[in-house]
C-alpha positions as CSV (number, residue, x, y, z in Angstrom):
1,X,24.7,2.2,15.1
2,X,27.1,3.5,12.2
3,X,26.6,0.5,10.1
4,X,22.6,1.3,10.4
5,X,23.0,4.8,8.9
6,X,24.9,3.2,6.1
7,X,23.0,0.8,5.3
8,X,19.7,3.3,5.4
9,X,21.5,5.3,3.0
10,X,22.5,2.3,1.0
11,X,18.9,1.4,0.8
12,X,17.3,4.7,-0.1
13,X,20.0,4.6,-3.0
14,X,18.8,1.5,-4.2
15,X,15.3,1.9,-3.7
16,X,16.0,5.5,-6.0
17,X,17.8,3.7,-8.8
18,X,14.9,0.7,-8.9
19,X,13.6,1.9,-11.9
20,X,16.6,2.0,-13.5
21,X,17.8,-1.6,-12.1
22,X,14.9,-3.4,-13.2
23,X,14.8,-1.4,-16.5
24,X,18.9,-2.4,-17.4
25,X,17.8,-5.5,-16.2
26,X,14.8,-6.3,-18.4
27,X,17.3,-8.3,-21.1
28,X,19.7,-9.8,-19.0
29,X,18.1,-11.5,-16.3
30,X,15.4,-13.4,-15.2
31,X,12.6,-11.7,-13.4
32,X,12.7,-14.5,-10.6
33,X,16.7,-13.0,-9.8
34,X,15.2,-9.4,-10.1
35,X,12.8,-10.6,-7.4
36,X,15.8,-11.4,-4.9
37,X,16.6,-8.2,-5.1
38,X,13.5,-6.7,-4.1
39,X,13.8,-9.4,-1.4
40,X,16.5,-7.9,0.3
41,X,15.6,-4.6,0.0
42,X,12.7,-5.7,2.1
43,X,14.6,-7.7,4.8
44,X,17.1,-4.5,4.5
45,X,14.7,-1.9,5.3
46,X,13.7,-4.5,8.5
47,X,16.9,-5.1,9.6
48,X,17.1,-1.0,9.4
49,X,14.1,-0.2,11.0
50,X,11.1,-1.9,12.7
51,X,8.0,-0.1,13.2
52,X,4.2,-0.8,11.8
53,X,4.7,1.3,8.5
54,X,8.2,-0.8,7.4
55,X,6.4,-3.9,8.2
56,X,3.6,-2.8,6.0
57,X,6.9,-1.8,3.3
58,X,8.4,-4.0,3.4
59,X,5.5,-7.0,3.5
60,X,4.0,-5.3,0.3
61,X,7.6,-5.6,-1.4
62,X,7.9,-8.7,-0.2
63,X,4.3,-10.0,-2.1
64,X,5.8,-8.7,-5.1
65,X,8.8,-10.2,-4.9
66,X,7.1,-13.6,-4.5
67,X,4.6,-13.0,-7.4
68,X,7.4,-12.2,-9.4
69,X,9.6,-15.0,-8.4
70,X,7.0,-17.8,-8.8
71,X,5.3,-16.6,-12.1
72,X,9.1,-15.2,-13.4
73,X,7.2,-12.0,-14.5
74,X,7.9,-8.4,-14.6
75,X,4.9,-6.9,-13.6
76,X,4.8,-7.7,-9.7
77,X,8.3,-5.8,-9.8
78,X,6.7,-2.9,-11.7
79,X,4.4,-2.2,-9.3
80,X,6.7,-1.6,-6.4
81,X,6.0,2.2,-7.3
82,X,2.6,1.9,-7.2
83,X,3.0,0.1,-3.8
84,X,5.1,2.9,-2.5
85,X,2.8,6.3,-3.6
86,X,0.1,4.0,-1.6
87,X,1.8,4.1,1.5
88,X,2.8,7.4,1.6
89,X,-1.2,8.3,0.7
90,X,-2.5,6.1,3.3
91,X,0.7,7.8,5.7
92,X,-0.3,11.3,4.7
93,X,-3.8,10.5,4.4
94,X,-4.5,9.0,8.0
95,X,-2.3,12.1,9.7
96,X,-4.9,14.3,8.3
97,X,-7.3,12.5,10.2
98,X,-5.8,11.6,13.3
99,X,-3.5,15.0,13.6
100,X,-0.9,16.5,13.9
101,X,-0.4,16.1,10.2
102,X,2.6,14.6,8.6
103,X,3.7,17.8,7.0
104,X,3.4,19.7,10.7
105,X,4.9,16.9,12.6
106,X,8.5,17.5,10.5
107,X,7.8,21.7,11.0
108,X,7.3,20.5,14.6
109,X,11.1,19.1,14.8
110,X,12.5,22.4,14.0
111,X,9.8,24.6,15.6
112,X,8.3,23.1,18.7
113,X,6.0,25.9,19.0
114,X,4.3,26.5,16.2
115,X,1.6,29.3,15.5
116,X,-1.6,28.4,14.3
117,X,-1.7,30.0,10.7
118,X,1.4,27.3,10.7
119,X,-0.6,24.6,11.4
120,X,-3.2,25.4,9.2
121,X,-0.4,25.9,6.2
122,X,1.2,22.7,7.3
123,X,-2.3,20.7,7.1
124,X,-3.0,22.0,3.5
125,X,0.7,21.0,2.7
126,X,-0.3,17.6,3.7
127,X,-3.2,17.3,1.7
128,X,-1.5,18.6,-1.3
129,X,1.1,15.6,-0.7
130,X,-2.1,13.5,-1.1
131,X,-3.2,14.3,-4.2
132,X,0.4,14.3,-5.4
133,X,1.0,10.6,-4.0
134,X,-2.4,9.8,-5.4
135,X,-1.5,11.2,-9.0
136,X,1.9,9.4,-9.2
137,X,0.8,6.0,-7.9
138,X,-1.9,6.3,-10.9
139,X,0.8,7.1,-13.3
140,X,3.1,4.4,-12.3
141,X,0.2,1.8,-12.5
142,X,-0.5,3.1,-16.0
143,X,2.5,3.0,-16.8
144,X,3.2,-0.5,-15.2
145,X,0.4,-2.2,-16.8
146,X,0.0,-0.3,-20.3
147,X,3.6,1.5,-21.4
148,X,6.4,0.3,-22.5
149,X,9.4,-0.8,-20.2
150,X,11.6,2.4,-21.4
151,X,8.3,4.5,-20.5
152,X,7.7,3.3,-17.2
153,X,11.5,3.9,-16.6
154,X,11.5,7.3,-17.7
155,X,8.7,8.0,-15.7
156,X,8.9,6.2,-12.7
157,X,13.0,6.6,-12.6
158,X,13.4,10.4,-13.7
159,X,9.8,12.3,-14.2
160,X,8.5,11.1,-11.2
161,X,11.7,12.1,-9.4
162,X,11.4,15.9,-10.9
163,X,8.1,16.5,-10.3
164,X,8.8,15.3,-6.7
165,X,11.6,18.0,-6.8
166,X,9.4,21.1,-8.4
167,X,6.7,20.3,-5.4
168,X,9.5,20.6,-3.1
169,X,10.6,23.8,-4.4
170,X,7.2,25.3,-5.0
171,X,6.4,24.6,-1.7
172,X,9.8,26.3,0.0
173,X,8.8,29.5,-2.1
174,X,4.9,29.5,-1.2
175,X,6.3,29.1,2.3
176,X,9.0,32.1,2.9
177,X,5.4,33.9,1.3
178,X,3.4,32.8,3.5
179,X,5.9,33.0,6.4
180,X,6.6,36.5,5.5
181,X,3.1,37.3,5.6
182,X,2.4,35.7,8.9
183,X,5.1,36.9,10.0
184,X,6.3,33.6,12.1
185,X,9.7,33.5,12.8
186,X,10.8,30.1,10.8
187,X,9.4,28.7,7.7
188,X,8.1,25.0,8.3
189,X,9.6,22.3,6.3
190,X,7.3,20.7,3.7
């Protein structure tokens, strides 16, 4: 089981520096080899884990990867980005309407018992994960289809990467306030 924790941490390292890989890649190589990469990463993330949403993962990645290897174009490896703000809308998303909600089933693995003014919070959390997922996958398509390569790197490879980080932390700090308030006795992750 060892070499399954190291090779999910291997693959959430790669899949973070994609942007990056495709981008130093861009005058170098082929898009067809670039492909192969995005290849593995999806038989990785099988070999990993096998449930309904990294089949859905990893058969997106693996469209794109074939698009890309057959037509030996850039764009199908562009949009992986797009591909994965989509599933973590339609993840987020359908939690919202088949509860408990994404955001409350994480609070629920370090408070069991939650309150209800918990819940509630944890639902809105969820749905501001939506719009956020929502507003990134439109940027990265933008940015796949009209910017330049260095563009959708910077954006898709850093900004995208911060702004993920300033939600996280602007959530933490709404979240001692509201716990505070409520006065519940442990602050849910978000």
């Amino acid at each position: 089981m060892h070499k399954w924790r190291i090779a999910g941490v291997l693959l959430a390292l790669v899949a973070l520096a994609y942007p990056l890989i495709v981008y130093l890649s861009l005058s170098r190589l082929e898009p067809r080899w670039l492909a192969l990469l995005l290849f593995g990463l999806a038989l990785m993330r099988l070999a990993v884990r096998r449930t309904a949403v990294t089949w859905g993962c990893a058969g997106g990645a693996l469209l794109l990867a074939m698009f890309s290897g057959i037509g030996n174009a850039w764009l199908p490896l562009k949009l992986y980005p797009v591909g994965a703000n989509a599933v973590m809308l339609v993840l987020f998303a359908a939690s919202l309407a088949h509860p408990p909600s994404a955001i409350e089933r994480l609070a629920r693995l370090r408070e069991p018992d939650l309150p209800p003014v918990a819940v509630a919070y944890t639902r809105r959390v969820t749905q501001v994960w939506c719009l956020f997922f929502a507003f990134n996958g439109a940027l990265a398509l933008v940015t796949a289809l009209w910017a330049s390569s260095a563009v959708w790197t910077l954006y898709n490879g850093f900004i995208s990467y911060c702004l993920i980080g300033a939600l996280m932390a602007a959530e933490w700090l709404i979240r001692r306030r509201v716990r505070a308030r409520n006065g519940f006795a442990k602050a849910a992750p978000g």
